[in-house]
C-alpha positions as CSV (number, residue, x, y, z in Angstrom):
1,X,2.9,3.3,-3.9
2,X,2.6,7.2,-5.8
3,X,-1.2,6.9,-4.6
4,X,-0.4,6.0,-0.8
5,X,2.4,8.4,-0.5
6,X,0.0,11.3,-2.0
7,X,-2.8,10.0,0.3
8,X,-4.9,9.1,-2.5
9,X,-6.8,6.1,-1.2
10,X,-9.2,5.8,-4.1
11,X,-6.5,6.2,-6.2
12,X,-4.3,2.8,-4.8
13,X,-7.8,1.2,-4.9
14,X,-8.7,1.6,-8.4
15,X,-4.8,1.2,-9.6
16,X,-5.0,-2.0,-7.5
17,X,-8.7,-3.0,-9.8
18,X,-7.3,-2.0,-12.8
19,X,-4.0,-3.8,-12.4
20,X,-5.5,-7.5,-11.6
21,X,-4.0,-10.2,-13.0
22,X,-7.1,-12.1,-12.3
23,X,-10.5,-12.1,-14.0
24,X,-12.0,-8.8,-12.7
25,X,-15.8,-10.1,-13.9
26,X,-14.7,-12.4,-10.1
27,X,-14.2,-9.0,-8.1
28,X,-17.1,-8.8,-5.5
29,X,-17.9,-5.6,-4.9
30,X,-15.3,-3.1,-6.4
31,X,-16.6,0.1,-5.1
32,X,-16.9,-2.1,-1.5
33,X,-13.1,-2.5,-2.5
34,X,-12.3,0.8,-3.1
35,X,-13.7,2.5,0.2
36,X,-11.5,-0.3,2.0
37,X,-8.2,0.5,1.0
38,X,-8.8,4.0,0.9
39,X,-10.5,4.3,4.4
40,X,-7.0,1.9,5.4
41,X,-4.5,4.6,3.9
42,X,-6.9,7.6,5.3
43,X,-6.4,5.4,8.6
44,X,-2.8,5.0,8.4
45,X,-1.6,8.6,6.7
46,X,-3.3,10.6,9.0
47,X,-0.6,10.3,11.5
48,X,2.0,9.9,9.1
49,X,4.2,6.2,9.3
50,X,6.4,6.6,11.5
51,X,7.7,3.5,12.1
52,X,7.8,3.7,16.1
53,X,3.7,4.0,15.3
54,X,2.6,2.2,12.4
55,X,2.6,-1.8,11.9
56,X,2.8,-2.1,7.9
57,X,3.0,-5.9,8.5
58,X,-0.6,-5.2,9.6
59,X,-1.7,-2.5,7.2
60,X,-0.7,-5.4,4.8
61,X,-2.2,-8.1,6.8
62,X,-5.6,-5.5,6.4
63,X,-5.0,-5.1,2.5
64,X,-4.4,-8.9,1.8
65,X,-8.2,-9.2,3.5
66,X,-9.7,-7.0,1.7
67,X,-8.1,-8.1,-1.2
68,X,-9.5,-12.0,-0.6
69,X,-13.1,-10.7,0.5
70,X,-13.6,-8.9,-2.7
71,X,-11.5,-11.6,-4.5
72,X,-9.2,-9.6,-6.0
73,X,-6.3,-11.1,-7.3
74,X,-2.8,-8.9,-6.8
75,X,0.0,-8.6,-8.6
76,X,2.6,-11.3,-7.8
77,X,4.9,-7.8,-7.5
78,X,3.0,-6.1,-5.4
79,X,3.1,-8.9,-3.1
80,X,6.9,-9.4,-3.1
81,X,7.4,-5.4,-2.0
82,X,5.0,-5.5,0.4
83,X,6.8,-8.7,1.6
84,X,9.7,-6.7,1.4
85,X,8.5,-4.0,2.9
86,X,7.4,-6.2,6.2
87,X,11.1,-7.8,6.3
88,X,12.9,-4.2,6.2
89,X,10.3,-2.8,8.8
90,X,11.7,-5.1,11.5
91,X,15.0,-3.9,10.7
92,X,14.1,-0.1,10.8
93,X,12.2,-0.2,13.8
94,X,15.2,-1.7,15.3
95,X,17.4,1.3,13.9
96,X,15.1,4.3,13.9
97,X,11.8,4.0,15.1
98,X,10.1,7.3,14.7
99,X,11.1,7.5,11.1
100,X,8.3,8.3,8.5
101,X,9.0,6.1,6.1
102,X,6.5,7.7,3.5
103,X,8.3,11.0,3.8
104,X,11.7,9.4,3.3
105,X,11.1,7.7,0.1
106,X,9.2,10.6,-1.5
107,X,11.8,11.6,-3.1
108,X,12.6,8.6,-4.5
109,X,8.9,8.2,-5.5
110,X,9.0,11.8,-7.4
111,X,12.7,10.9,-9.0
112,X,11.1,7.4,-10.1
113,X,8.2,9.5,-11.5
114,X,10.2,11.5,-13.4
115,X,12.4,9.1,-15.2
116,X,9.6,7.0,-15.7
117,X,10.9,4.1,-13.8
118,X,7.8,2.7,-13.2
């Protein structure tokens, strides 16, 4: 989530290669991969997330496809927070709508960064 918050698209892509839990040798197409989820965070960052703006249930809808055309296989955790993440955007849509979630959680990110927490 560092890499999406930073706008680092490649970044998230490669993190999300390098991370499999599958067989990578399965991956079709990694640099095809790659350019997806980057292009999709270039796509969504550019305006920020406000939440009034942005579906993430469909910017996650968009990275589960290109996860399953380029078979990659995703973390079972990354999975759960993005889960998470759709749940809680119903919610805050509800409560604040023009809230950029991104810009809100940063310093958490940085904090989480620093202590090492993940």
């Amino acid at each position: 989530f560092h890499a999406i918050a930073t706008n680092d698209g490649r970044r998230a892509g490669n993190l999300m290669l390098e991370r499999t839990p599958g067989d990578r040798s399965h991956v079709r197409d990694e640099e095809a991969f790659v350019s997806g989820v980057a292009g999709l965070i270039t796509s969504v960052r550019s305006g920020g997330i406000a939440l009034g703006k942005v579906r993430l249930g469909d910017v996650f809808t968009k990275m589960l496809g290109l996860a399953c055309d380029h078979c990659v296989k995703l973390e079972t955790s990354f999975v759960t927070v993005a889960t998470s993440i759709i749940v809680i955007e119903g919610v805050g849509r509800q409560l604040r709508p023009l809230t950029d979630i991104v810009m809100a959680a940063q310093p958490l990110l940085v904090e989480a960064l620093t202590q090492k927490l993940w």
